[in-house]
N, C-alpha and C positions, 0 to 999 in steps of 0.2 A: 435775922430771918434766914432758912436755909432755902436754897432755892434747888428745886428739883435737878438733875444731869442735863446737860444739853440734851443728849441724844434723846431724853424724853420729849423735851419743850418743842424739838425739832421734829419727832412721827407725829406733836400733837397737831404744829403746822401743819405737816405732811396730810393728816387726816383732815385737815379743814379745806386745803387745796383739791382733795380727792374729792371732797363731798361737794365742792364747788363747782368742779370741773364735769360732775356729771349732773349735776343740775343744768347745766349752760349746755351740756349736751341731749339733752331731752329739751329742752326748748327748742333748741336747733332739730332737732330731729320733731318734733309735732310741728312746726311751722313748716317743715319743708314737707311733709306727708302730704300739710292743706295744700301745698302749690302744685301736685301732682295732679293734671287731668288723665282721663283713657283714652288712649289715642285715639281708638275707634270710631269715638260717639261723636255727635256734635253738641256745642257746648253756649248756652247763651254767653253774652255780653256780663253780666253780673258774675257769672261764673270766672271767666276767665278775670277779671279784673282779681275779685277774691283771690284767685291761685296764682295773680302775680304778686300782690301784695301779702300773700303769706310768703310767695318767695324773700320779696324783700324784707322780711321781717325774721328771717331764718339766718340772709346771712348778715344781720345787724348781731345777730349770734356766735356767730365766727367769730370775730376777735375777741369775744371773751373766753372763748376753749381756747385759743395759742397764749392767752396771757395765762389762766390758769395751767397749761404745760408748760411754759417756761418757768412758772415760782416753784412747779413741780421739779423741774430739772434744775434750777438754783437752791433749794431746798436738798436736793439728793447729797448738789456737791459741796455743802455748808462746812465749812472747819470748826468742828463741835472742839476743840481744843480752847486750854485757858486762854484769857485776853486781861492783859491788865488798863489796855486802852479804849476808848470806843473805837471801834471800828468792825468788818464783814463778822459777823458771827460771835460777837460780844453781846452778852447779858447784861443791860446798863439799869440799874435805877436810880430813877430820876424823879427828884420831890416827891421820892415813898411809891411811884408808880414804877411798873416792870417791862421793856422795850426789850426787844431780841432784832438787833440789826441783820435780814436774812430780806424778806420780803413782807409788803406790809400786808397784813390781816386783821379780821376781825377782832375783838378781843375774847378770850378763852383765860380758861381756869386749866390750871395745872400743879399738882402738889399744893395747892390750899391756895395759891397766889394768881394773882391776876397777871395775865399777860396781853402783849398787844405786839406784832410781826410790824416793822417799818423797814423798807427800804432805807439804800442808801441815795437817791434820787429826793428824798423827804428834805423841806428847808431846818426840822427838828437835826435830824442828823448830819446834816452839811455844817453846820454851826457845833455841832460835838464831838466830828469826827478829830481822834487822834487826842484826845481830854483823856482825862482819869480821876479817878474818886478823887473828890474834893473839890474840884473844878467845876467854877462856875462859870456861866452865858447869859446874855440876854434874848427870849423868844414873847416878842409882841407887850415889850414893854414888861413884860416879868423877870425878873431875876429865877435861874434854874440850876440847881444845886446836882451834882450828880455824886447822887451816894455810895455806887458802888456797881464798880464795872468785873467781871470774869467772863 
C-alpha cells in the first residue's frame, strides 16, 4: 500500500485541528454573548442566574480552544522526515490499520487510506514506542503485529 507524504497526512491533521478549534470557539463565544447583562437596566433573578450560568458554560469551553492550539502548534513543529521506528512523527501500521504518532484525532481519509492521529501520551503508543516493522506487543490481551513504520 502506498501511503500518501507526510506533509499531506500532516495539513490533513492540521485541517481537522483548525476546524476543531473554531468550533470550540463559537461555543465559547455564544455562551459567553448569553452571560452578558446591560449595565444599565435592572435585571430579574432568573435573568441573572441564566448569564451566570451561560458564563459558566463558556469557560467549560476554554480548555478545549488551548488544547486545540497546542495539537495546532505540535502539528506545526511535527518531523515529517522518514522513521524506520515508532516513535514522534512515524507512520505506523498496525493489524492493516494506519496511526500517525503527532497528536491524537479523529479518524480521516487521506490518499484512499484511513488514518487516525494518537498521541504519545496513548497506552497504544507507550507499548510501541521505539519497535519497527515486524515487531510485535500485547494491547488488552490481543497480539499486535506492526507492519510497517516510516
Amino acid at each position: 500500500m502506498a501511503h500518501p507524504p507526510k506533509t499531506e497526512l500532516r495539513d490533513k491533521m492540521m485541517a481537522l485541528e483548525v476546524e476543531e478549534l473554531q468550533a470550540a470557539r463559537e461555543h465559547y463565544e455564544a455562551f459567553l454573548k448569553d452571560s452578558r447583562l446591560v449595565a444599565n437596566e435592572p435585571h430579574e433573578r432568573d435573568e441573572m442566574a441564566a448569564a451566570r450560568m451561560a458564563a459558566d458554560l463558556a469557560h467549560g469551553f476554554d480548555d478545549p480552544i488551548h488544547d486545540h492550539e497546542a495539537k495546532i502548534d505540535a502539528l506545526e513543529a511535527l518531523d515529517t522526515g522518514p522513521n524506520s521506528e515508532v516513535g514522534p512523527g512515524a507512520v505506523v501500521t498496525l493489524n492493516g490499520r494506519n496511526f500517525i504518532v503527532a497528536v491524537s484525532t479523529k479518524k480521516f481519509e487521506c490518499g484512499g487510506e484511513t488514518y487516525m492521529g494518537i498521541s504519545q501520551e496513548s497506552p497504544i503508543y507507550k507499548k510501541m514506542a521505539g519497535m519497527s516493522a515486524g515487531d510485535s506487543f500485547e494491547q488488552n490481551g490481543v497480539e499486535m503485529v506492526i507492519d510497517a513504520v516510516f
